[in-house]
N, C-alpha and C positions, 0 to 999 in steps of 0.2 A: 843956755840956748833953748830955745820953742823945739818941742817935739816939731815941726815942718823944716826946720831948720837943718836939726836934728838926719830927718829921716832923708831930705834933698840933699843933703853931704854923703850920707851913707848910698842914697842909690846913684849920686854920680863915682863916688871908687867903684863899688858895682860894677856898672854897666861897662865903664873905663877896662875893668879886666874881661866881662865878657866880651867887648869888642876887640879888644888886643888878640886874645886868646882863639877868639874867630876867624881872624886872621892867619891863623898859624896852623889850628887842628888840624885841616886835613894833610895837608905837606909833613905835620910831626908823626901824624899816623903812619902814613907812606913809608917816612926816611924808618919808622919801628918793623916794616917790613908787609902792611898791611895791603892789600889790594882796593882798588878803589872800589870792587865790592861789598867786599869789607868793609870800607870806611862808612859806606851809606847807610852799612846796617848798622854798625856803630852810631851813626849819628841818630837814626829811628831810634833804634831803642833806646838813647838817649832820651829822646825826644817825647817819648810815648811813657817810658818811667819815670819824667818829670810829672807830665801830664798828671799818671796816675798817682803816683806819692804826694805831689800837692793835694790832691783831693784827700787821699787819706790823712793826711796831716794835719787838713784842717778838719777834720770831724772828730779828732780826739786833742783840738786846737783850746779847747775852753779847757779839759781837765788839766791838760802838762802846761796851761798857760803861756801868753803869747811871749813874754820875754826867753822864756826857756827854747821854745819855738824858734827866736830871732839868733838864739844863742848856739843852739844845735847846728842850724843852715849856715853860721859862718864855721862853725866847727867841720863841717864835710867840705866847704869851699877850703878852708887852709889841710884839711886831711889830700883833698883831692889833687890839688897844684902842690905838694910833698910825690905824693905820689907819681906824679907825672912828670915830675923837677926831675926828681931824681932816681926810679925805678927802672931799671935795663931791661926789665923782663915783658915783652908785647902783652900777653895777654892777662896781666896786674893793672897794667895803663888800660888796657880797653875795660876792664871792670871800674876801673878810678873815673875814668870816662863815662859809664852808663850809670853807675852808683851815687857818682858823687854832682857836685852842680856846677853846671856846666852850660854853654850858651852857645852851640854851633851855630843857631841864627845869629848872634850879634849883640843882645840887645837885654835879654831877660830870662832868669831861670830860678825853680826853687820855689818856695814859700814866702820868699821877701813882700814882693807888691801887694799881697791880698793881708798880709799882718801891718806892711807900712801906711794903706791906704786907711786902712779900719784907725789906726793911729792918726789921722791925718783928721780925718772926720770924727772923732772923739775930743780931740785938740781945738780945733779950729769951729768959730762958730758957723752958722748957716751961710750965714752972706758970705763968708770968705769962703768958703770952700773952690768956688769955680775958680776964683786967683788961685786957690794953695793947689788946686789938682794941675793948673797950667803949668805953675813953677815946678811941680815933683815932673811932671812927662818928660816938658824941657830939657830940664837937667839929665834924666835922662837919656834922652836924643844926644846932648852934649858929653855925656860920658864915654859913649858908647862911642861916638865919630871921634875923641881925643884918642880913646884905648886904638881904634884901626888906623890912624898915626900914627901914632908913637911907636906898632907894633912893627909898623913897615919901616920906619925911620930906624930900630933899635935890629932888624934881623938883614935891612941890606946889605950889609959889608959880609958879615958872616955868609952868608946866603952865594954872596958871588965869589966864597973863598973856596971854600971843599963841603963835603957834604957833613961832615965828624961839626967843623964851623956852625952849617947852618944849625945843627941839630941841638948845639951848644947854646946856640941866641934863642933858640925857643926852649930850652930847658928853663934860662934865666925870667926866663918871660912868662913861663907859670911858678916861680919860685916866687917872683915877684906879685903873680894873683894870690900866691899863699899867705903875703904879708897882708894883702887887700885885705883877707878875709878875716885877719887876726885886730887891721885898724877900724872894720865893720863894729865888732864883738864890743872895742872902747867905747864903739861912739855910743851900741845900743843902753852900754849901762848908764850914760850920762841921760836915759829918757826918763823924766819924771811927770808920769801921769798917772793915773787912779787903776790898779790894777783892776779892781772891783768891777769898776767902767768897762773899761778893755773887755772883758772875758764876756759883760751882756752882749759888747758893740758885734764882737768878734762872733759869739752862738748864732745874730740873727744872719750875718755876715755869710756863717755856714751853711743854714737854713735858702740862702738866697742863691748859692753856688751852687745846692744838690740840685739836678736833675727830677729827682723826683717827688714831685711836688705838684700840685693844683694847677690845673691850666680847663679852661672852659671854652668862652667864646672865641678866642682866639686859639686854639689847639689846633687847626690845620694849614693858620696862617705858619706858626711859629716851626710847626716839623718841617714846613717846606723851606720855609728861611732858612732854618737848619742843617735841612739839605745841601743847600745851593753855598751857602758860609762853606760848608763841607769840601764842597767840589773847590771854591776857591783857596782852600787851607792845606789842599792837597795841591792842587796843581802849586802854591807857594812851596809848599816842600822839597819839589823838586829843584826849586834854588837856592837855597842857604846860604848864607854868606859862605863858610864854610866852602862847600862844593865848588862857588863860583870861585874863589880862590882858585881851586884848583884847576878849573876849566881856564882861566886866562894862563894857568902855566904851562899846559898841556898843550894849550894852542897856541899862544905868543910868543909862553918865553919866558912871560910877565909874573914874577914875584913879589913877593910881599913889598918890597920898596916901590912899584907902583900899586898893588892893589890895597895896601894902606892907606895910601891919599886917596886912593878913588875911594873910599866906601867912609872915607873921613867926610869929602865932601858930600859924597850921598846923603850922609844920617844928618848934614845940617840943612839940605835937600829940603829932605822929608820933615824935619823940626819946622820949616818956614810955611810946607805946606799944611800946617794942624793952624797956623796961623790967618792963610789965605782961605781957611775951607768952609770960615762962617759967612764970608763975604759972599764966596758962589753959593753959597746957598738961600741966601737971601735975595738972589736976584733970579735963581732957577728951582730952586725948593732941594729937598733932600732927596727922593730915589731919582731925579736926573741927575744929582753933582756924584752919588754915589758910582753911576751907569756910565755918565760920558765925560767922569775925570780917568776910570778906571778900567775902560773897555781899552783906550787906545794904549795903554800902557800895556794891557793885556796882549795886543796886537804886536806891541815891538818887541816884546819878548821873543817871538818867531824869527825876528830879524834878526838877532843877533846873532847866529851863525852865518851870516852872509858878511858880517861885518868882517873889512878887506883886512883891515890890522889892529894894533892895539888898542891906538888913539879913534878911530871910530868906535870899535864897542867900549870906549870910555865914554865916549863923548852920549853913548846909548844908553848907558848907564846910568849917566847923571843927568840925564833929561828925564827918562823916566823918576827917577826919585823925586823931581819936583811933585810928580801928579800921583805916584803910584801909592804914597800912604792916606792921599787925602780923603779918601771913603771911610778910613779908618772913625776917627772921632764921628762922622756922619753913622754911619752903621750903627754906632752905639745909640745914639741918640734915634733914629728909624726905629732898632727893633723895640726902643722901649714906649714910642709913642705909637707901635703898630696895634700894642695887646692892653689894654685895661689894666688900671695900676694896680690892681691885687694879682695881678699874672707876670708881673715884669720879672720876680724872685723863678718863677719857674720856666720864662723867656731866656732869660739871661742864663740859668746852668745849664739850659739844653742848648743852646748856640755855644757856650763857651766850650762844654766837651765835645761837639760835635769836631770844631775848629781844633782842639789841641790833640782830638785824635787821628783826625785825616793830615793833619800836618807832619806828623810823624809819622806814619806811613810812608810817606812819598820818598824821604831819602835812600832808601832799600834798594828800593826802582832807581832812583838816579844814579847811584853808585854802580849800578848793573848795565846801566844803558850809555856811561861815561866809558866804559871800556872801550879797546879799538878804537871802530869806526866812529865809535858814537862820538868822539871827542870832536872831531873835524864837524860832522856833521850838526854837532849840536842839539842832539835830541832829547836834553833835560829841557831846553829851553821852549824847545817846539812844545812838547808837553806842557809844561805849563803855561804857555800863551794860550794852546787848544784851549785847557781846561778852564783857565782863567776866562777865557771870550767866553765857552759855555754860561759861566758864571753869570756872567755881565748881560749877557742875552737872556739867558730864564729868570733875572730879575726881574727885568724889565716886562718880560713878555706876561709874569706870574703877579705882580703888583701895581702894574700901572692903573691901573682901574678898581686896586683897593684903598678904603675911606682911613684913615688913620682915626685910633679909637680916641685919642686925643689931639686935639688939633694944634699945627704945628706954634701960634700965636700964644696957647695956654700954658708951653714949654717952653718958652722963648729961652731962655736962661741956659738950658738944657741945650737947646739950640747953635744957641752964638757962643758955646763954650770950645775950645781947642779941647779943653780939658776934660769933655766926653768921654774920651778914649783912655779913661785912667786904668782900664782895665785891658789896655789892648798887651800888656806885657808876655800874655799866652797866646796872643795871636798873630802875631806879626807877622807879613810874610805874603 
């Protein structure tokens, strides 16, 4: 098999177990004794130690070499679903939880995408790349909405037995990420590419990720991007798959056996709209389709605490996913055509740590404000609709009237790609 072949089978088990396992974390935490204080904070610093450990990982990515890399990350993914299979004791699982790799969003976690992609584009020649980056997202998206199926299919019966029941079906259900991570490890040693390769592809790879790096004519365009990425990355924080799980069981009733299929058909939602979002933007340009596919979606997030029953804030749900990822590949492709191509390497680590640290921040706060009243009321939601409109407004207000340093026509490619956003796997949200 083709290393893309290859690496699109391993990131749909993947993603398959982070969404399954999404599904479930906050309720397994709970049933372990946890408060839903707790659990926020659990999920940050989840969130925030992936953040960081990726980073570290890859700046000593070229000496331990990328397969040992690839082989380590499934070794803490089958350590960590051992762990939380089968561990009684709370506070071992909240370490297996924040240590090990783990996807309260849904969707991506770990070192995987930024060694898979460097594979992808070391493998594959020029011209294929924006096919081979479409196919790796997809699949993706598709892994991740099978895993929140399957998870709600595999813990209903349990779930509406007794509580000893439900906790048993999500024991099985990281037991079964554990084998995930053990059929990753197979697939990585069938990759036969040029190690030698790999490790240059992978140095500039790291180079391009740090933060700190050369930036010029564009430095005050890119801190404020960075900013405002920020504000949006945090107010996503405050929803998490994860969280929201537990908000519709708080308020409905609704477990896993509905919010399984809801967030099944979200993530194919959202897969359709990477597809639809070269179209708007070809007929409205890029910082409108970013502003006003992603403002109103911003906006309903505030609604959803008014929603009268389950079936409305479903129904809220999955209208938003049509629209609410479609900025995503668009952003990629904005900030790199915003700064001069020798600044893209220091565009691109300063937006991307901006975005994976305010993202993880935010579930602290959600966990704290999901208490009580806040469950009724809905005030992760409120938040993050505020800060998301913030976002979408000082876009708009801060860039309408900036020249893009390359013009949208010279990028076309870049452009009409879905597959822009091969790097959105830290951003989600």
């Amino acid at each position: 098999m083709s290393a893309l072949t290859i690496v699109c089978i391993a990131k749909a088990i993947r993603t398959f177990g982070f969404g399954a396992i999404s599904v479930i974390l906050a309720l397994f935490l709970m049933e372990k004794g946890f408060s839903t204080a707790a659990v926020g904070a659990i999920f940050s610093a989840t969130l925030i130690e992936d953040a960081l450990a990726t980073a570290l990982v890859s700046a000593f990515a070229v000496r331990l070499g990328l397969r040992r890399v690839l082989f380590a990350s499934c070794a803490l993914v089958v350590l960590c679903g051992l762990v939380m299979g089968l561990c009684q004791t709370p506070w071992i699982v909240a370490c297996a939880a924040i240590f090990g790799i783990i996807s309260p969003a849904g969707y991506e976690g770990g070192p995987f995408s930024p060694v898979e992609q460097t594979l992808i584009s070391e493998s594959e020649p020029p011209a294929r790349l924006t096919r081979a980056f479409s196919w790796y997202n997809l699949t993706g998206f598709g892994g991740a909405a099978l895993g929140a199926l399957f998870a709600g299919l595999a813990t209903a019966g349990g779930g509406a037995l007794s509580s000893s029941s439900a906790i048993t079906s999500y024991q099985a259900l990281f037991l079964l990420y554990a084998v995930g991570g053990a059929l990753l490890a197979l697939l990585y040693c069938m990759l036969d590419v040029p190690g030698h390769l790999l490790e240059r592809e992978f140095a500039s790879t790291v180079q391009q990720r740090l933060p700190a790096v050369n930036l010029h004519k564009s430095r005050g365009n890119v801190f404020k991007l960075a900013a405002l990425q920020g504000i949006d990355a945090f107010g996503g924080g405050f929803v998490t798959q994860s969280l929201v799980v537990y908000w519709f069981l708080a308020r409905y009733h609704a477990g896993p056996e509905v919010t399984g299929p809801l967030f099944f058909w979200a993530n194919v939602l959202a897969a359709i709209s990477f597809v639809l979002a070269p179209l708007v933007v070809r007929r409205i340009g890029l910082l409108k389709t970013m502003v006003f596919t992603h403002l109103p979606c911003s906006m309903a997030l505030c609604l959803a605490p008014l929603m009268p029953d389950v079936q409305a804030a479903t129904w809220l749900v999955l209208g938003r996913s049509l629209f609410s990822s479609m900025d995503i590949p668009v952003r990629q492709a904005y900030s790199m055509l915003l700064v001069c191509p020798d600044e893209r390497p220091a565009a691109a680590g300063i937006i991307s740590t901006a975005r994976a640290l305010s993202q993880g921040a935010a579930p602290l706060l959600s966990g704290l404000v999901l208490s009580g009243a806040g469950v009724v009321l809905g005030l992760p939601f409120i938040c993050a609709g505020a800060l998301k409109t913030v976002y979408d407004v000082g876009l708009f207000a801060c860039f309408h009237n900036v020249p893009l340093e390359v013009l949208e026509s010279d990028e076309e490619a870049e452009v009409d790609a879905p597959e822009s956003a091969a790097e959105i796997v830290s951003t989600r949200g």
